[in-house]
N, C-alpha and C positions, 0 to 999 in steps of 0.2 A: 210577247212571245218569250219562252225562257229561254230557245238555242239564238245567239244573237251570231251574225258573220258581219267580219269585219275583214277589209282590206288595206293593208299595209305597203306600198310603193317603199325602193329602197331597203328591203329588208333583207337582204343580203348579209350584211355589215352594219354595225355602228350603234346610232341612233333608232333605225326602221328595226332590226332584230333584236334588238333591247325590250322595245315596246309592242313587236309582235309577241316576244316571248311572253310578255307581261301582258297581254291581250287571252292568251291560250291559258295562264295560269290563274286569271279570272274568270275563265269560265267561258270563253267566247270560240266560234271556231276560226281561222284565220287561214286567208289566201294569203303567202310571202308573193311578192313579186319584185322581180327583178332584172337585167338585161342577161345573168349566167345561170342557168338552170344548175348546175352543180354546185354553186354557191349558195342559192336557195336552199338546196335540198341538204348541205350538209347545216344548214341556220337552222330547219328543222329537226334536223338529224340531235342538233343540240341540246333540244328541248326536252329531253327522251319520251315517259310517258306519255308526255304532251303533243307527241307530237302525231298521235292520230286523229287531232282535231282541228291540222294543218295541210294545206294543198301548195305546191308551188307551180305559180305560172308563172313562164317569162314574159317579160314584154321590155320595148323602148319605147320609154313614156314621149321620146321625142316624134315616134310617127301614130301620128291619129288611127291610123288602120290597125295600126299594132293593138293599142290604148281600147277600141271598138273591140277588137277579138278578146281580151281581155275579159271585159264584162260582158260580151257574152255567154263565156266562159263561167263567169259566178254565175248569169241567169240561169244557164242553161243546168249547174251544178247544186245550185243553193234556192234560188227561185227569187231571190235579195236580198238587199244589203244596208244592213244598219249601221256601218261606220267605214270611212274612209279616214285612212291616214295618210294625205300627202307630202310624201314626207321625199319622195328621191330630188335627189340636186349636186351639186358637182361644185367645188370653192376651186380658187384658180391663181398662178402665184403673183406673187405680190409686182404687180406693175402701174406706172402712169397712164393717164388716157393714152398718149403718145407715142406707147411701147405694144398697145393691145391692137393686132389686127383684126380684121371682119373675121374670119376664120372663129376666131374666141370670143368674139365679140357673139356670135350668133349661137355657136356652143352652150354659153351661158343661159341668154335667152331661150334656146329649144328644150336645155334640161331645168331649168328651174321656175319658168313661168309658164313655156308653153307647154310644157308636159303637164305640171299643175292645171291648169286650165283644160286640158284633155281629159287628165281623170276626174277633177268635177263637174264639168257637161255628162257625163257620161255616168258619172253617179247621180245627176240630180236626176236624167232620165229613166234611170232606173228607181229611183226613191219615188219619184211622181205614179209613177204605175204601177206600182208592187201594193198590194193589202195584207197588214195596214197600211197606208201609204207614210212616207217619211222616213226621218234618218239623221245619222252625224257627219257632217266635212271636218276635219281637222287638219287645217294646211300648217306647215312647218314655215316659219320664218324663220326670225335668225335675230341678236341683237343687233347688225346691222342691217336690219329694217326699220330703226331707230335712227344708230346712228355709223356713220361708216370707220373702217380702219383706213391707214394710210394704202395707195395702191390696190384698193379692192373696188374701183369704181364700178363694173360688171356685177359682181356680187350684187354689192348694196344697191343698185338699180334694181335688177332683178327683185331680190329681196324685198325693197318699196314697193314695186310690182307687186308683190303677193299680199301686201296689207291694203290694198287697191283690191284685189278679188278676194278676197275675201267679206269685205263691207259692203260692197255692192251683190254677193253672193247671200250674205245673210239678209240680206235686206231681199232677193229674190226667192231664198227659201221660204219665208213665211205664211203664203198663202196655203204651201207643200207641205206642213212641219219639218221643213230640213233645218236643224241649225246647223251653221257655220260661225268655228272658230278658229284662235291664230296660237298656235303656244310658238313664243320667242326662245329660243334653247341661247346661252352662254356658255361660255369654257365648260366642258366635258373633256372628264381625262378618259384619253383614249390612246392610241397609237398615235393617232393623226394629227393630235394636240401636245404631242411630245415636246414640240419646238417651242409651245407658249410655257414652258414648264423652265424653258433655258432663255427666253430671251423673245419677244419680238416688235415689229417699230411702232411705235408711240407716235400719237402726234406732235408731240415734241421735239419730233427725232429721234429719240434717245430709244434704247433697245434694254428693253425690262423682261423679265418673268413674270407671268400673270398667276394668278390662284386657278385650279379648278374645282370642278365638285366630281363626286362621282356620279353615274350613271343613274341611281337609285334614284336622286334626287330628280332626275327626267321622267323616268317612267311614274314616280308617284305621283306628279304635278299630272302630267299625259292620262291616267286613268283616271282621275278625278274629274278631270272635264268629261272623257269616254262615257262615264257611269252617270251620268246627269241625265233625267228626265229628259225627253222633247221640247218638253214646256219652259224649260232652264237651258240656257247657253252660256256660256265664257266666249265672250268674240276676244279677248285677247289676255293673256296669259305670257309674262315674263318670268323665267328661272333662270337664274343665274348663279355664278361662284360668286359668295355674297363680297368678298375683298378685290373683285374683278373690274378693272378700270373702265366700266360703263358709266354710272354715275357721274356727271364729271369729266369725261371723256372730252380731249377738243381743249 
């Protein structure tokens, strides 16, 4: 098919409007989705030209009901859907097991595994049924899916989490042609990464500045996997700021 739809979770901000952007400017058309409908709409807003080949629906990827209206929303718009980017998730500050209540404890888990897992049940239903049948999952890890920082025990669970559904998702798309892959994102300079640019804890203790890269370097890795045949997958994909203390880490 040459018009391809793709769906982007988190594309608000950051990471998700980077690559939804870079999804519209390859030639794809693109739902943003997100929990602020004005947020969305000004991410598209962003894109200019591009941006009549963009829809924003909201949603919270944390309530299943929400997640369902969602894609019914592409069915009912597009007829299906050839890529998802699970990309929304929330990082959280820097605490011991001992400092984290239920409260964030569950926070974590609802936006970054269980939401993930909401939108790909819900794509693979829709990939199973739709002619041709099939499709792309690309859930977002994290280099702490790897390995963790000090105080981010939620995170990096979560995050392990998702390299867990992911391999047992590739491993259930196949008889569908769904692939499922994982791209691991490192330091991106962004706002939100300001603080690793001044200082932050090491496993040592000690409080460094780390390298980033820019954004560029995400979205090209991200469309490379996106543009791959059915018949071809990347189940897992590492980009990172190359002087960035993951190698070695620990």
């Amino acid at each position: 098919m040459d018009k391809k739809i793709a769906l982007v979770t988190g594309a608000g901000s950051g990471i998700g409007k980077a690559c939804a952007a870079a999804l519209l400017n390859d030639g794809w058309s693109v739902v943003f989705t997100g929990r602020r409908k004005e947020v969305l709409e000004a991410a598209i807003a962003s894109t200019g030209a591009l941006a009549e080949r963009a829809v924003a629906v909201p949603c919270d990827v944390t309530d299943e009901a929400s997640v369902a209206a969602l894609f019914d929303s592409i069915r009912q718009r597009f007829g299906r859907l050839d890529l998802l980017f699970n990309n929304a998730g929330i990082s959280l500050p820097v605490q011991t097991p001992d400092e984290i209540d239920a409260a964030t404890w569950r926070r974590a888990v609802d936006t970054n595994f269980n939401g993930a897992f909401f939108c790909l049940s819900h794509a693979f239903k829709l990939m199973r049924e739709q002619s041709p049948q099939g499709g792309r999952i690309i859930n977002n890890g994290s280099i702490s899916a790897h390995a963790p920082r000090p105080g981010s025990i939620a995170y990096t669970a979560t995050k392990h989490a998702i390299t867990g559904l992911t391999r047992a998702a590739a491993l259930d798309g196949r008889p569908f042609d769904i692939a499922v892959g994982q791209i691991d994102i490192g330091n991106v300079a962004s706002d939100m990464t300001e603080k690793m640019a001044k200082g932050v804890p090491q496993a040592d203790g000690s409080i460094k500045p780390e390298p980033r890269m820019d954004i560029t370097a995400v979205t090209d890795t991200f469309l490379a996997m996106a543009r791959l045949p059915l018949t071809a997958n990347v189940l897992f994909m590492t980009v990172m700021a190359t002087k960035m203390p993951f190698v070695g880490r620990g």
